[in-house]
C-alpha positions in Angstrom: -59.9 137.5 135.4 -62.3 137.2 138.0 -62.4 139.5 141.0 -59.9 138.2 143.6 -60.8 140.7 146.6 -62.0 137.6 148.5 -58.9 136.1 148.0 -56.4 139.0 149.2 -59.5 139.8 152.7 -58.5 136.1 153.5 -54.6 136.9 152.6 -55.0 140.0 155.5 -57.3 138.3 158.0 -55.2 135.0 158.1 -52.7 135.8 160.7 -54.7 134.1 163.5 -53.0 131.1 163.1 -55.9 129.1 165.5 -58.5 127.5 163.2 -62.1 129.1 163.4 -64.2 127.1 161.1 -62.5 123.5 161.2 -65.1 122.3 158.7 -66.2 125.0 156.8 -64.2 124.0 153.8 -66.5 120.5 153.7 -69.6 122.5 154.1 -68.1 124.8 151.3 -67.0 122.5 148.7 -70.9 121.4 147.8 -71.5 125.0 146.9 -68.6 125.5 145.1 -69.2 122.5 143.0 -73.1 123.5 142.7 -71.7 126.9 141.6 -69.5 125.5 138.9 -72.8 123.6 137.3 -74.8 127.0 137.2 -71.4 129.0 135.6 -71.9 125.9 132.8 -75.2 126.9 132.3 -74.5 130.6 132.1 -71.9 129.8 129.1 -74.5 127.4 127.5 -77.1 130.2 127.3 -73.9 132.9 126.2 -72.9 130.8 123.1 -77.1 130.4 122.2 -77.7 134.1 122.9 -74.0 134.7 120.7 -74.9 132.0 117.8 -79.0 133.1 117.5 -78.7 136.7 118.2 -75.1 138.0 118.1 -76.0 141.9 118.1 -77.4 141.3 121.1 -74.3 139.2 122.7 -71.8 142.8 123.3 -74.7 144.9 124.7 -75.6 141.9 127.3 -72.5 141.1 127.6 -71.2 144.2 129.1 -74.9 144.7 131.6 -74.2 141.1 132.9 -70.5 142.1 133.3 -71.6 145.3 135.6 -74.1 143.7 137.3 -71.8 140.7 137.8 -69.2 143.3 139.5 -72.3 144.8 141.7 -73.4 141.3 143.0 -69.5 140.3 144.3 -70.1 142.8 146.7 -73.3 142.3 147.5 -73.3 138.5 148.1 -70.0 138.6 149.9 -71.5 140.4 152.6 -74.8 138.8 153.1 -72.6 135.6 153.2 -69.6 137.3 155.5 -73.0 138.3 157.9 -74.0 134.6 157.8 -77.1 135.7 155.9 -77.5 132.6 153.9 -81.2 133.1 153.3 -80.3 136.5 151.3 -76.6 135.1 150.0 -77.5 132.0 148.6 -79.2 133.4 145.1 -77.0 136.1 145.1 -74.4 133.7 144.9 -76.6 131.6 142.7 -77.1 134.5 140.0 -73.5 135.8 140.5 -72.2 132.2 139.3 -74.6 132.0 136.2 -73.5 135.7 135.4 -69.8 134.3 135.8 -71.0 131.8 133.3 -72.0 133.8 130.6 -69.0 136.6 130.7 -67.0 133.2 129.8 -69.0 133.0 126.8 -66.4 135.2 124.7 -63.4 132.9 125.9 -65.0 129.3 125.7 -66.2 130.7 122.1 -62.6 131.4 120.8 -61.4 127.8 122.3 -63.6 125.6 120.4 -62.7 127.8 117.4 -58.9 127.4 117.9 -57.5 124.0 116.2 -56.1 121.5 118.6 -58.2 123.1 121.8 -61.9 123.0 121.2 -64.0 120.9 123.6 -60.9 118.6 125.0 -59.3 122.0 125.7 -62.3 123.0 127.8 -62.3 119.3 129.5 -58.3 119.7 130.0 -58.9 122.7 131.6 -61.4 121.7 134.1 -59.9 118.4 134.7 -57.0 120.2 135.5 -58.1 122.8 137.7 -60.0 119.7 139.5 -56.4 117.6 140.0 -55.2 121.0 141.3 -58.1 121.2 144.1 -57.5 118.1 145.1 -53.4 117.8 145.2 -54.0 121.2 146.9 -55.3 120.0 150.3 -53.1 117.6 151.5 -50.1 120.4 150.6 -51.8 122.7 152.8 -52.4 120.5 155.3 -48.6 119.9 155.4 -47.7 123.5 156.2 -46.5 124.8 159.1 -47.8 128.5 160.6 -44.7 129.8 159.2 -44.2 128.6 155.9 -48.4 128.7 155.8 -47.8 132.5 156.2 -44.9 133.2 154.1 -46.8 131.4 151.3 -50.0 133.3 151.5 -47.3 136.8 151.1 -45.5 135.7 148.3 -48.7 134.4 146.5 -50.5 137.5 147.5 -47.6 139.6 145.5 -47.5 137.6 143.1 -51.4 137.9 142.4 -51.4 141.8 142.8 -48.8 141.8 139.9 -50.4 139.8 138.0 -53.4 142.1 138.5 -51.3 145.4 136.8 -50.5 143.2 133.8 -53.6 142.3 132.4 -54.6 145.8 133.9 -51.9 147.3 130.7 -53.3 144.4 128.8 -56.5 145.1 128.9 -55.9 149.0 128.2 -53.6 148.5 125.2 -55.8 146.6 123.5 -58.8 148.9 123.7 -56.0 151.6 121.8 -55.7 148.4 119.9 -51.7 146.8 120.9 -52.2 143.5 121.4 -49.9 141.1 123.0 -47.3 139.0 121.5 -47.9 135.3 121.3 -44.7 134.8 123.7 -46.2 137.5 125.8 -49.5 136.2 126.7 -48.5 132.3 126.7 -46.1 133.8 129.6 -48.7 135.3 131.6 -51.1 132.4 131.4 -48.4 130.3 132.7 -48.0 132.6 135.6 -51.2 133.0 135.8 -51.8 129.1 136.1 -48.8 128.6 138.9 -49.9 131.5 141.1 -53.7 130.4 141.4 -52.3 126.3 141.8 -50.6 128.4 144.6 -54.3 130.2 145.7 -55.8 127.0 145.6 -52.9 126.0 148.2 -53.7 129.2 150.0 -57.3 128.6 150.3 -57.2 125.1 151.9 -54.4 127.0 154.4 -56.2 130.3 155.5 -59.9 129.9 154.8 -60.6 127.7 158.2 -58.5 130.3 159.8 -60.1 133.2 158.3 -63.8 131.9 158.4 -65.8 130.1 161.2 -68.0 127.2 160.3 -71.2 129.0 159.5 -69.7 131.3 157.3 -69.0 128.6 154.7 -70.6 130.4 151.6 -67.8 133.1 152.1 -65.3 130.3 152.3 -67.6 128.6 149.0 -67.0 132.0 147.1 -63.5 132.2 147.5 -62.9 128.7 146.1 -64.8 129.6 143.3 -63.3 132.3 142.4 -60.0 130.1 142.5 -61.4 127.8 140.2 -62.6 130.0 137.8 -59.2 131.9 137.6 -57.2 128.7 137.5 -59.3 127.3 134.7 -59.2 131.0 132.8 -55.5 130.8 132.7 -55.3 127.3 132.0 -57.5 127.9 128.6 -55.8 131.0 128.3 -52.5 129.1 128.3 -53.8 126.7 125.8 -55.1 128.9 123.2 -51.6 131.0 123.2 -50.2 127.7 122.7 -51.9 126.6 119.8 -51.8 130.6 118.2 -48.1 130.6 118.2 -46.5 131.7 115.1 
């Protein structure tokens, strides 16, 4: 899953209920979406450098992984200081980097019957639907239930953070989960980032002023990635049942 600490600093620093950057999810969205091109291209070059050279996929793999973890940090807070000139390829190379750690998932979709490339569209067509039912929900909300929503999804998210934490170690002592098992946490996985996505049109223009629209661009991408993680996630489990 991808990191979420954007997510939860908006979760924390949302309580001002007054918005501070009215527009910034308009001036975010372009990024996001020019994000979302450069993570394609990422996996493009992931499944040539797995299909041409595939003992040199693992070792990459894990160096774009680290240096993918690095460059959160890094471009989150040139774009929290409004540093766009700095921020901008940061963000740039931390979205193709996003792109080719996907290259292990995407592979295993178009090698599962019934999910291939229409699996990959049904994903990102649903995580787009989601984006844009999401708005006008959140624009609906009062301060209260605004606010109780960003707790419970917040919760929700940290759980869901200590699962595929156990996951993740029992299969390197190699336990893997149950079919049930992981088509149950891919559909909570889905439902709580549709909730994010909710949560993002909600708090980021009262977490982020106008200028600091990259931060607000980063978040949503992360959303988006997540949702559309799960949502392949979800489908794979479903066509590996037994």
């Amino acid at each position: 899953m991808a990191n979420t600490s954007n997510f939860r600093k908006a979760i924390l620093e949302a309580q001002n209920n007054s918005l501070v950057g009215p527009n910034v999810i308009s001036k975010a969205l372009p990024f996001v979406g020019g994000g979302l091109v450069l993570t394609a291209l990422g996996t493009y070059g992931g499944l040539g450098v797995a299909e041409t050279y595939p003992q040199l996929f693992m070792p990459t793999f894990i160096g774009a992984l680290v240096l993918q973890i690095v460059l959160f940090f890094v471009a989150q807070g040139a774009a929290n200081k409004e540093n766009q000139a700095t921020a901008m390829p940061l963000l740039a190379l931390y979205s193709l980097l996003t792109g080719y750690t996907l290259t292990g998932l995407i592979s295993l979709a178009m090698a599962t019957p019934k999910v291939g490339m229409e699996g990959i569209g049904v994903a990102a067509l649903g995580c787009g639907i989601t984006f844009i039912a999401a708005r006008p929900i959140a624009a609906n909300l009062s301060e209260e239930d605004g606010f109780a929503l960003q707790k419970t999804i917040q919760l929700g998210v940290i759980g869901l953070v200590v699962v595929l934490g156990v996951q993740l170690l029992l299969g390197m002592f190699g336990v893997y989960t149950p079919t049930w098992m992981e088509l149950s946490i891919s559909g909570i996985g889905v439902l709580l980032f549709a909730g994010v996505a909710v949560v993002d049109f909600y708090a980021l223009p009262r977490t982020y002023n106008d200028e600091q629209h990259l931060s607000a661009a980063l978040s949503m991408y992360l959303t988006y990635i997540n949702l559309f993680v799960f949502i392949l996630r979800f489908l794979i489990a479903l066509q590996s049942r037994d």
